[in-house]
N, C-alpha and C positions, 0 to 999 in steps of 0.2 A: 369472303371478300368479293363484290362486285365487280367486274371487268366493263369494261368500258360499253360491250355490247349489251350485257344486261343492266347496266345504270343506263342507255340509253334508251332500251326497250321498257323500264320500269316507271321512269321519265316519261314517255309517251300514255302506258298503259295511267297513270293518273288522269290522262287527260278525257282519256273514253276508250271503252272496250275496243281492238282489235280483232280481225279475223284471221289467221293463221295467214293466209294470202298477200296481207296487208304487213302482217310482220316481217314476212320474207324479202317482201320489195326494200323493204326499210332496211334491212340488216345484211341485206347481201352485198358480200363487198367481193367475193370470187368466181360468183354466178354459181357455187357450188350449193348455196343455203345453209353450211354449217353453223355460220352464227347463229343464223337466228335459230334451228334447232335448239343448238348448244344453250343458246340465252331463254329459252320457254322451257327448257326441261331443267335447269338452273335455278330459276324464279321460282315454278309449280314445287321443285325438288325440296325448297326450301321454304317454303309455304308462303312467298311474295306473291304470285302469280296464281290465280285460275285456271284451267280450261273449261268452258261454257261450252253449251250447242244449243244453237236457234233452227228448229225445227222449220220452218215457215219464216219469211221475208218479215210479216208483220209478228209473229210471236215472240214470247216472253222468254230470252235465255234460260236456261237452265244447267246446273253444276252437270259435268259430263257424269260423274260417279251416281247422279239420282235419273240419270236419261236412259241408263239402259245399255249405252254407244260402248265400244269399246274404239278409243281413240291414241292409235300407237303414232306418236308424235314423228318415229325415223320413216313413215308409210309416207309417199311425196304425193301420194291421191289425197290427203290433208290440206295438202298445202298450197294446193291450187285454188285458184278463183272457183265458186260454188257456180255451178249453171241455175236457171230459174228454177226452182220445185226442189233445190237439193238443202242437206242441210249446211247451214254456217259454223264452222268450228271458232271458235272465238276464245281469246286469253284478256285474264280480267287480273287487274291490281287487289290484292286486298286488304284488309287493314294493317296488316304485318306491314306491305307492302308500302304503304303509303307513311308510315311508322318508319319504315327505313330509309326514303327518301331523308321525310324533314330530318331526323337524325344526321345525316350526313352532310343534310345545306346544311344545319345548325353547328357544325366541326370547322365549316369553312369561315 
């Protein structure tokens, strides 16, 4: 069952890939990050969710599991804004995911 944090976050990721960064702003609601942790390892857990890394500002995302990265979601050096030259951690919606959405407008 979705919570409110990750139908929000699922919601969003349909619309375009996020950076770990960019999810935390969105989801924090105690300044501590829990949610949105909790709502990216929820999603990825259950195979709604991605994680991605762009190597380069202009390069082609790639699934974290074929990059190499080893990408521990509770490490809070994730989840910061990326400085210029570094890489981009990024969470991507995927068909499950998108599958799950309309599933659930279509109940209402």
């Amino acid at each position: 069952m979705l919570g409110e944090s990750e139908m929000e976050l699922l919601v969003l990721l349909l619309e375009d890939d996020y950076g770990l960064w960019e999810v935390g702003w969105r989801l924090r609601d105690d300044g501590s990050g829990r949610d949105a942790v909790d709502a990216v390892e929820f999603l990825c857990g259950n195979g709604l969710a991605e994680i991605w890394v762009r190597e380069w500002i202009d390069a082609e995302p790639v699934p974290v599991a074929r990059s190499g990265r080893q990408v521990d979601l509770q490490d809070p050096r994730w989840w910061r804004e990326p400085a210029t030259g570094e890489a981009q951690i990024l969470v991507s919606a995927t068909l499950a995911g998108h599958d799950a959405v309309r599933a659930l407008s279509e109940e209402k």
